[in-house]
Jmol script that loads the backbone (N, CA, C; Angstrom):
load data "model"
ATOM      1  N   UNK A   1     -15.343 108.174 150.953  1.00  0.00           N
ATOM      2  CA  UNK A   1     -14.954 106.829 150.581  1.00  0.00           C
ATOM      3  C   UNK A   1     -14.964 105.937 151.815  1.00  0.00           C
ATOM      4  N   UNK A   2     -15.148 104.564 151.565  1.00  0.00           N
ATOM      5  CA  UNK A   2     -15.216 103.740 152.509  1.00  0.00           C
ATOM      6  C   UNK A   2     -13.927 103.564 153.235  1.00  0.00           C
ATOM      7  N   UNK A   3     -13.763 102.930 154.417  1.00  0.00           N
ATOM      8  CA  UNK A   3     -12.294 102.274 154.757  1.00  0.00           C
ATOM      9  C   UNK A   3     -12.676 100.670 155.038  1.00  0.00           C
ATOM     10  N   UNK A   4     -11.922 100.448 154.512  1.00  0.00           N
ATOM     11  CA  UNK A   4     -11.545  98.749 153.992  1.00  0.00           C
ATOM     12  C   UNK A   4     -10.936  98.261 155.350  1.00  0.00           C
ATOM     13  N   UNK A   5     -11.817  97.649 156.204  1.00  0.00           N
ATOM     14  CA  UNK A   5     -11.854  96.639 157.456  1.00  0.00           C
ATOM     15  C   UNK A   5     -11.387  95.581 157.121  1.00  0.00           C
ATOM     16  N   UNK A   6     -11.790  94.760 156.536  1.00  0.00           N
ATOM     17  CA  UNK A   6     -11.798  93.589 156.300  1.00  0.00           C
ATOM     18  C   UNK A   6     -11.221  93.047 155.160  1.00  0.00           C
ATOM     19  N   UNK A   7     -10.975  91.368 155.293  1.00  0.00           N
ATOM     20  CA  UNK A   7     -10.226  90.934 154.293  1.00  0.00           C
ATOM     21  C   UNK A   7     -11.127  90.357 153.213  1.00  0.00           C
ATOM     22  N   UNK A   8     -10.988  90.769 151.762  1.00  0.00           N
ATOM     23  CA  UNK A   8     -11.468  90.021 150.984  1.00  0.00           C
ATOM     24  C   UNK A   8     -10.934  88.948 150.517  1.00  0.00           C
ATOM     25  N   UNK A   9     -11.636  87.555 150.136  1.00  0.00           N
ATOM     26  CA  UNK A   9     -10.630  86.930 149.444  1.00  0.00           C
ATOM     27  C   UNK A   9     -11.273  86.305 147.976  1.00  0.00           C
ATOM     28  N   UNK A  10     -10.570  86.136 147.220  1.00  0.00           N
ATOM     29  CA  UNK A  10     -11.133  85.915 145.851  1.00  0.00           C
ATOM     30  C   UNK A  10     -11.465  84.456 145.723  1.00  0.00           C
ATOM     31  N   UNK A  11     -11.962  83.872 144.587  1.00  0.00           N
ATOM     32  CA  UNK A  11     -12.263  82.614 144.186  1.00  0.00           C
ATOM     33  C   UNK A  11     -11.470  81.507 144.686  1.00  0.00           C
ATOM     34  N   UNK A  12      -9.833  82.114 144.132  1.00  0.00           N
ATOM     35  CA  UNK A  12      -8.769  81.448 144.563  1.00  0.00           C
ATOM     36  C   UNK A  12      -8.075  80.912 146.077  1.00  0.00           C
ATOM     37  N   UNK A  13      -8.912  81.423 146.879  1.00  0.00           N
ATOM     38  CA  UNK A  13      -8.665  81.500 148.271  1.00  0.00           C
ATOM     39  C   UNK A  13      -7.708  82.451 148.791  1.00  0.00           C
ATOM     40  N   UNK A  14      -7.570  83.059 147.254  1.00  0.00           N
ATOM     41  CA  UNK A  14      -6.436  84.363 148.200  1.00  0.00           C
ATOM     42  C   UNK A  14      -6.793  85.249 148.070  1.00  0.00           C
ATOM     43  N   UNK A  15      -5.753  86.218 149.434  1.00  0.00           N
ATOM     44  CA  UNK A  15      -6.549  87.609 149.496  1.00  0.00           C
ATOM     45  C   UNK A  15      -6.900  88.452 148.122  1.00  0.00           C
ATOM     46  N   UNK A  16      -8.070  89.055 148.051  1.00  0.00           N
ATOM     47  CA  UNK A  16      -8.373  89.669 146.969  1.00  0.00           C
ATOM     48  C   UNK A  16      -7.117  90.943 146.531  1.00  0.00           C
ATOM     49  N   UNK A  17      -6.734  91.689 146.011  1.00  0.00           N
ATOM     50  CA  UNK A  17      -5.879  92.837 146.153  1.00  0.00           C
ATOM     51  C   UNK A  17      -6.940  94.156 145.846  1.00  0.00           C
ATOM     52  N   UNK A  18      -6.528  95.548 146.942  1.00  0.00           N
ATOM     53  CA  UNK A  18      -7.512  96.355 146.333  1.00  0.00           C
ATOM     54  C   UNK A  18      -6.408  97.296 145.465  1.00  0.00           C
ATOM     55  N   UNK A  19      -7.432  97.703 144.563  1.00  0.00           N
ATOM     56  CA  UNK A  19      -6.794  98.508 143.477  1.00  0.00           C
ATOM     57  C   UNK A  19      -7.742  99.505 143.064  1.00  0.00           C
ATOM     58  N   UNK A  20      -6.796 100.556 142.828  1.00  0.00           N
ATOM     59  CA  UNK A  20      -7.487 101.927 141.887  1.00  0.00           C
ATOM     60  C   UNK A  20      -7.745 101.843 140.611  1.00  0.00           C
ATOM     61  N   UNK A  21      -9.298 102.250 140.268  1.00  0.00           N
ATOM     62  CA  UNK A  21      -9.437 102.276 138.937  1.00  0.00           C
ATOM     63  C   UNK A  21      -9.094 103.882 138.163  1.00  0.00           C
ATOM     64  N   UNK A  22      -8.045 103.934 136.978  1.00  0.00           N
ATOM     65  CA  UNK A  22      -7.942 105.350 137.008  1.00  0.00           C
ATOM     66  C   UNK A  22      -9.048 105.317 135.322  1.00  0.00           C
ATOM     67  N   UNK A  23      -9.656 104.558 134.961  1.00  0.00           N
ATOM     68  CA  UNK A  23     -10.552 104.524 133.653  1.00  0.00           C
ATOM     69  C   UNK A  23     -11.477 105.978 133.712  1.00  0.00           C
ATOM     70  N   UNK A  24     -12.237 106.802 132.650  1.00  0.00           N
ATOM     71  CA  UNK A  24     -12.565 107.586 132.584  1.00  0.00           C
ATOM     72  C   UNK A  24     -14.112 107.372 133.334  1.00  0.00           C
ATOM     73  N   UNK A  25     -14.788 106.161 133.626  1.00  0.00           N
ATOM     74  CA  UNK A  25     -15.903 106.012 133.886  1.00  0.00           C
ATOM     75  C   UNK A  25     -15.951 106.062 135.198  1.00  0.00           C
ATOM     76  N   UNK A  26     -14.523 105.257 135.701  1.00  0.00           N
ATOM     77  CA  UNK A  26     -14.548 105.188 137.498  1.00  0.00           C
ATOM     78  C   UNK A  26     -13.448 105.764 137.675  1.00  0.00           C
ATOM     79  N   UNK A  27     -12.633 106.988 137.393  1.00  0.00           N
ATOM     80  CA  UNK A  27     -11.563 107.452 138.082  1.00  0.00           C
ATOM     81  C   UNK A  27     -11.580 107.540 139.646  1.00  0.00           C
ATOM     82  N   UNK A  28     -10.347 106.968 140.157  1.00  0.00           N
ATOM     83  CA  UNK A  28     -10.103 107.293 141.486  1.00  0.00           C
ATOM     84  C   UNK A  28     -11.076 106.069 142.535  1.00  0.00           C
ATOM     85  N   UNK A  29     -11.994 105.267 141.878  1.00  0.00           N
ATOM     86  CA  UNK A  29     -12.600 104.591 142.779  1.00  0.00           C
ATOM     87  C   UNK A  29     -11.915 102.729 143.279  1.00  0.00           C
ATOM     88  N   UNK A  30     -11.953 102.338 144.087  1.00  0.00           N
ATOM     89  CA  UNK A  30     -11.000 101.443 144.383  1.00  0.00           C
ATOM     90  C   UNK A  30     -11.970  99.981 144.364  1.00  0.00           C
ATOM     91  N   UNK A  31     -11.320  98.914 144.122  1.00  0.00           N
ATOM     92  CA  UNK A  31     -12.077  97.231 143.777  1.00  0.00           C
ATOM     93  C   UNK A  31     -11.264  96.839 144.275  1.00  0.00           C
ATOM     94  N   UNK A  32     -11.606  95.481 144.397  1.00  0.00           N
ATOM     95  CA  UNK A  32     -10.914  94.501 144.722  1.00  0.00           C
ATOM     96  C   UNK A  32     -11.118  93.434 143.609  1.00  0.00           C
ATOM     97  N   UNK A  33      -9.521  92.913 143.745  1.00  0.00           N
ATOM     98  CA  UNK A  33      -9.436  91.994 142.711  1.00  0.00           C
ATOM     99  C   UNK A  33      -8.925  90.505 142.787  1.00  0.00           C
ATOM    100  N   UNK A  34      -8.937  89.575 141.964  1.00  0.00           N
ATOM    101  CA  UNK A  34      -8.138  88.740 142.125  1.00  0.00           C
ATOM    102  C   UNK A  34      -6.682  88.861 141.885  1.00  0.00           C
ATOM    103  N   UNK A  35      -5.362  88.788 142.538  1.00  0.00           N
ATOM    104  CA  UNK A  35      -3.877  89.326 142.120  1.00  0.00           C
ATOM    105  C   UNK A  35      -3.823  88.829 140.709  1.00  0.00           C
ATOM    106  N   UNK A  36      -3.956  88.003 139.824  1.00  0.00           N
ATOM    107  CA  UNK A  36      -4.108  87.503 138.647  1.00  0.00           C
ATOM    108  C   UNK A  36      -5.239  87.399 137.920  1.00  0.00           C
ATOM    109  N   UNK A  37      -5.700  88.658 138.123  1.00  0.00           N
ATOM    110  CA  UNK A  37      -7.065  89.626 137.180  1.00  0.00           C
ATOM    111  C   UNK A  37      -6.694  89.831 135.997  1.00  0.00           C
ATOM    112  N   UNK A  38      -5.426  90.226 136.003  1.00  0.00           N
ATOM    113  CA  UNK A  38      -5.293  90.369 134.225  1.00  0.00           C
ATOM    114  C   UNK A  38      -4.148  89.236 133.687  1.00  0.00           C
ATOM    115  N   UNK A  39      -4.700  88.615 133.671  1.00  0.00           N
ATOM    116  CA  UNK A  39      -3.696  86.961 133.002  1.00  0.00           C
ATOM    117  C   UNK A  39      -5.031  86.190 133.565  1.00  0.00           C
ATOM    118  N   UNK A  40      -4.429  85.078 133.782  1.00  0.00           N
ATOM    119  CA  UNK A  40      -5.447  83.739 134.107  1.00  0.00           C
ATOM    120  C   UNK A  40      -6.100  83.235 135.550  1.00  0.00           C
ATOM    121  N   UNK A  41      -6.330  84.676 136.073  1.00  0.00           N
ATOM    122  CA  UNK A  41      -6.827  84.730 137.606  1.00  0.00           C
ATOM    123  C   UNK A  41      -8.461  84.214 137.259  1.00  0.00           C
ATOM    124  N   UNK A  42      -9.350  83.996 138.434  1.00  0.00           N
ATOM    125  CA  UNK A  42     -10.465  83.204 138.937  1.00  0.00           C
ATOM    126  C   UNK A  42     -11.092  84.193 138.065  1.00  0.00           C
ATOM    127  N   UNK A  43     -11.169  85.602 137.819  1.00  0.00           N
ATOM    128  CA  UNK A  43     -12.347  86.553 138.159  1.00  0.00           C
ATOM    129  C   UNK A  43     -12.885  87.208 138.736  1.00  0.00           C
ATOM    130  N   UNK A  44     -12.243  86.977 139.716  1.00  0.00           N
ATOM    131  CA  UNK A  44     -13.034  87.726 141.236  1.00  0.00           C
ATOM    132  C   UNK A  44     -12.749  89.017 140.938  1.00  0.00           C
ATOM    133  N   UNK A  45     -14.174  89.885 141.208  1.00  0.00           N
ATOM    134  CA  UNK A  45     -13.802  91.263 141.067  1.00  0.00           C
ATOM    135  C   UNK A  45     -15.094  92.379 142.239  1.00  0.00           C
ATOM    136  N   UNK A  46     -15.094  92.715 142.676  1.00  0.00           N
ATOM    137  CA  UNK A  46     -15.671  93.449 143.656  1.00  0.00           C
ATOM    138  C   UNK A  46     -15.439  94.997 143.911  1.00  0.00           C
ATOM    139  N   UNK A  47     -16.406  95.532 144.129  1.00  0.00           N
ATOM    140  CA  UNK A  47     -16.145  97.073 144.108  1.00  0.00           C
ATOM    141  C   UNK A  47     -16.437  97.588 145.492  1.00  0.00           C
ATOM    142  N   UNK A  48     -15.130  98.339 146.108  1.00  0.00           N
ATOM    143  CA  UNK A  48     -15.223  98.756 147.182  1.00  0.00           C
ATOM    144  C   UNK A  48     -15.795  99.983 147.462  1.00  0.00           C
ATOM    145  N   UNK A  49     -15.747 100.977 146.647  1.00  0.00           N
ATOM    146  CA  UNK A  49     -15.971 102.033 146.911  1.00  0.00           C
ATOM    147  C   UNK A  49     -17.731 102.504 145.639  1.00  0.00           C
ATOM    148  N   UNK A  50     -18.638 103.268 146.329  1.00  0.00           N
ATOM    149  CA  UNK A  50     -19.727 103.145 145.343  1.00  0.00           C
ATOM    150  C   UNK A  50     -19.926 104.102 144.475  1.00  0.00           C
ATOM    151  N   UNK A  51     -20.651 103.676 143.382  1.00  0.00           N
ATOM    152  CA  UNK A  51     -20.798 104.356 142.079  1.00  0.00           C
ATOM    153  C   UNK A  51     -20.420 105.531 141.994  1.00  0.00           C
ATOM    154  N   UNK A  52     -19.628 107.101 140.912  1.00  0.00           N
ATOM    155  CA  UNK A  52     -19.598 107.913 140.979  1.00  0.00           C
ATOM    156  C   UNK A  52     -20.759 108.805 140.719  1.00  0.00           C
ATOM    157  N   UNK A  53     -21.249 109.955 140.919  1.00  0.00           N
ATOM    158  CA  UNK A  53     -22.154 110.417 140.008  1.00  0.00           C
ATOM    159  C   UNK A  53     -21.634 110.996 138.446  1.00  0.00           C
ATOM    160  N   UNK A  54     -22.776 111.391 138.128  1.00  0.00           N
ATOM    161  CA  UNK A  54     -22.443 111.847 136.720  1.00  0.00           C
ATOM    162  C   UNK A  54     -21.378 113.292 136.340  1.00  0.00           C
ATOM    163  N   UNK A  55     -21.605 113.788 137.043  1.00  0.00           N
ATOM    164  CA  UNK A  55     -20.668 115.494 137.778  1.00  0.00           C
ATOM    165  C   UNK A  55     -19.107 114.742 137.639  1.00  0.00           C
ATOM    166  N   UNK A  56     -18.609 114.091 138.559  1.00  0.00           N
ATOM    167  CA  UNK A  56     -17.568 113.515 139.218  1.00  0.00           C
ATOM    168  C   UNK A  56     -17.081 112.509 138.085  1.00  0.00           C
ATOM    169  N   UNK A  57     -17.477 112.163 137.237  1.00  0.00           N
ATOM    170  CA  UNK A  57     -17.387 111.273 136.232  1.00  0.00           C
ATOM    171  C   UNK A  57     -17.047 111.623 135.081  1.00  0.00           C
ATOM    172  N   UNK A  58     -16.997 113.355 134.801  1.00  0.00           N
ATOM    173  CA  UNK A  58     -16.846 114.100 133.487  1.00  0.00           C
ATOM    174  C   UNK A  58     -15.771 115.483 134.598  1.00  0.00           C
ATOM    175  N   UNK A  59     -16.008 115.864 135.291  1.00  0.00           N
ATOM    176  CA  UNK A  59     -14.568 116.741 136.170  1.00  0.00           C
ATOM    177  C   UNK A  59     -13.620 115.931 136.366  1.00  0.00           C
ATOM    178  N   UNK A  60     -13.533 114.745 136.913  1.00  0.00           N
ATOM    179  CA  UNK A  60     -12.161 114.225 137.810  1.00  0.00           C
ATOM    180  C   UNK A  60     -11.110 113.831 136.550  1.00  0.00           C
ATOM    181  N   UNK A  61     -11.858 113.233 135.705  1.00  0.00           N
ATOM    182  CA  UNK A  61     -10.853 113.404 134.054  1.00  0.00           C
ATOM    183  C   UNK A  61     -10.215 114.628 133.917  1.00  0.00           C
ATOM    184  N   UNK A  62     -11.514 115.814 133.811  1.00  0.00           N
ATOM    185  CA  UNK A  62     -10.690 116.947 133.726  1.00  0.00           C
ATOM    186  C   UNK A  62      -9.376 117.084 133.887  1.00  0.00           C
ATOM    187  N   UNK A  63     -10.067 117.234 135.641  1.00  0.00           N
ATOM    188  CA  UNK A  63      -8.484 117.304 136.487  1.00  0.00           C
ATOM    189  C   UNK A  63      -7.063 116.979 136.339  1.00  0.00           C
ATOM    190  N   UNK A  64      -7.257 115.340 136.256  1.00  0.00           N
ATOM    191  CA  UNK A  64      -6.450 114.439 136.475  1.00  0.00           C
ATOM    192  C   UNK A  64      -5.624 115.108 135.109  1.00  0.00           C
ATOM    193  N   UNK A  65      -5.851 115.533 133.889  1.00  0.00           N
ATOM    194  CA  UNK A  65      -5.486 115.969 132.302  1.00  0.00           C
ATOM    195  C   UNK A  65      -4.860 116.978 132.490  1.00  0.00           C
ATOM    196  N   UNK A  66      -5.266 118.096 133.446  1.00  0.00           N
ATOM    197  CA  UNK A  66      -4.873 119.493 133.696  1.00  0.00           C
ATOM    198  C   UNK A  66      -3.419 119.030 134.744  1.00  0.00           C
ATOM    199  N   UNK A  67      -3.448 118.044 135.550  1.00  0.00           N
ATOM    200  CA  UNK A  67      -2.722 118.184 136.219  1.00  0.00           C
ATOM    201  C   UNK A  67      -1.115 117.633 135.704  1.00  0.00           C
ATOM    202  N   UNK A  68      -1.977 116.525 134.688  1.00  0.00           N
ATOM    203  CA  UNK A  68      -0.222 115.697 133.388  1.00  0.00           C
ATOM    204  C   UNK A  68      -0.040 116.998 132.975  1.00  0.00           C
ATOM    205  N   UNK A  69      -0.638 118.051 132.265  1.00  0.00           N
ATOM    206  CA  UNK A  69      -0.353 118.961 131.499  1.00  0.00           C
ATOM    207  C   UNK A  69       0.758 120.250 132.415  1.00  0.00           C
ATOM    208  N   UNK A  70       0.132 120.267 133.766  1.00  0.00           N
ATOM    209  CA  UNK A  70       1.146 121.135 134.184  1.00  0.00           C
ATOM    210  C   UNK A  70       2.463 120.485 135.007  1.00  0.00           C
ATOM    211  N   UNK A  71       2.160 119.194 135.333  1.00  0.00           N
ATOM    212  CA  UNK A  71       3.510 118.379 135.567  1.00  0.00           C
ATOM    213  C   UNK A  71       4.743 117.926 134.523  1.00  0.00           C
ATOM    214  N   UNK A  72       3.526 117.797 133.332  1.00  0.00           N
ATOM    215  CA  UNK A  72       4.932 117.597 132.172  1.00  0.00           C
ATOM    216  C   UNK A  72       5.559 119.381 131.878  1.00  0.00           C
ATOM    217  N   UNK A  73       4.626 120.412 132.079  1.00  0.00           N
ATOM    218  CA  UNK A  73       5.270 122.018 132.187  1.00  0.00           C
ATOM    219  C   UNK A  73       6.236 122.105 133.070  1.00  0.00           C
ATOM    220  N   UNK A  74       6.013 121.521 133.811  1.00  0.00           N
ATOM    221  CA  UNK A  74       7.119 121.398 135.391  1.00  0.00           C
ATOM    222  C   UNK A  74       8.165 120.711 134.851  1.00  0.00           C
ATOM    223  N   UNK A  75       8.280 119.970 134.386  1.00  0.00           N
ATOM    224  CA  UNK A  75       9.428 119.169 134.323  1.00  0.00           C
ATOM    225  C   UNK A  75      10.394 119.675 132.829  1.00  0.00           C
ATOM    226  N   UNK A  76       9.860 120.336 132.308  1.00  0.00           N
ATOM    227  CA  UNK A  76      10.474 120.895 130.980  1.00  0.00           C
ATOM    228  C   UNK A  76      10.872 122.342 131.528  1.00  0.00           C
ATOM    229  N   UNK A  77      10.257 122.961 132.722  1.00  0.00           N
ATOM    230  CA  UNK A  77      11.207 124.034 133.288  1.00  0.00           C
ATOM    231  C   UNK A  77      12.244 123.949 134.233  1.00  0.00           C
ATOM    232  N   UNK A  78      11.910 122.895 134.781  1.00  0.00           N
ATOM    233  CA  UNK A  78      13.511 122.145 135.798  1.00  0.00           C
ATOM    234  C   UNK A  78      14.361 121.582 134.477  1.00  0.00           C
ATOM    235  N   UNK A  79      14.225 120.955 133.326  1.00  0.00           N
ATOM    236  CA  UNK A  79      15.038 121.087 132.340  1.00  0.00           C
ATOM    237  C   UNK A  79      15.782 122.335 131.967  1.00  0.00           C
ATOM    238  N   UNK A  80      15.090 123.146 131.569  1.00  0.00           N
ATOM    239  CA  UNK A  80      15.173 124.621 131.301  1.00  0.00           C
ATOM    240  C   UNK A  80      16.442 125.160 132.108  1.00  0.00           C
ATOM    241  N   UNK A  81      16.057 125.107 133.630  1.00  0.00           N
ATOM    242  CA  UNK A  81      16.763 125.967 134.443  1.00  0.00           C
ATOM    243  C   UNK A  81      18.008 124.778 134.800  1.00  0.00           C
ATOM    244  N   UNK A  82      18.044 123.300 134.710  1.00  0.00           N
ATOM    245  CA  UNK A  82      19.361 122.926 134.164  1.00  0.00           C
ATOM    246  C   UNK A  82      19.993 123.203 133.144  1.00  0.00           C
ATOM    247  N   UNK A  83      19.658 123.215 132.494  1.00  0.00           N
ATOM    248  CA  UNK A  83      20.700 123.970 131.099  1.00  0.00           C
ATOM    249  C   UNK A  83      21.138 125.227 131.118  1.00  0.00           C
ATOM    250  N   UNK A  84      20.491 126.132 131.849  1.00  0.00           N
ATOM    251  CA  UNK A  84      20.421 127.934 131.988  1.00  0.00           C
ATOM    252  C   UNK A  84      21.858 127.632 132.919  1.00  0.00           C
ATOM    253  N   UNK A  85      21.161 126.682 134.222  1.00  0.00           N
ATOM    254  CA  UNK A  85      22.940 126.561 135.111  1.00  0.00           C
ATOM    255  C   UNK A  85      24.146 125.895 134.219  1.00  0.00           C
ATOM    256  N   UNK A  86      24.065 125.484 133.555  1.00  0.00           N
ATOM    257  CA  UNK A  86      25.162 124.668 133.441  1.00  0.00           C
ATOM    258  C   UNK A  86      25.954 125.345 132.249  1.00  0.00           C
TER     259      UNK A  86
END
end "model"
wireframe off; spacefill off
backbone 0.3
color backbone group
């Protein structure tokens, strides 16, 4: 991934904001936006980091699914073993 030098700035004259896309098409890849991208911002939208391939685009979903699945397991056995103590 790239590292972000520089300042973007959007339509609005302000700094762009960068943000993670976690969508199934671009998981994990980062843009820049206008801070009021989703309401009544300029539009400005720019992509910092470049295209995924097709591999990386159908695994990183995977992942990301496997990993809610064993964090919500995690957290229903720290439930577990509060109730076992108490």
């Amino acid at each position: 991934m790239s590292t972000i030098s520089r300042p973007i700035f959007c339509h609005c004259g302000k700094r762009a904001m960068v943000r993670t896309s976690w969508t199934n098409e671009n998981p994990g890849r980062r843009f820049h936006s206008c801070e009021d991208y989703k309401t009544e911002g300029c539009g400005f939208f720019y992509w910092e980091d470049p295209p995924m391939c097709a591999r990386a685009k159908v695994v990183i979903p995977g992942l990301l699914a496997k990993c809610s699945r064993y964090e919500a397991k995690l957290e229903e056995m720290r439930r577990l073993r509060r109730t076992l103590q108490n």
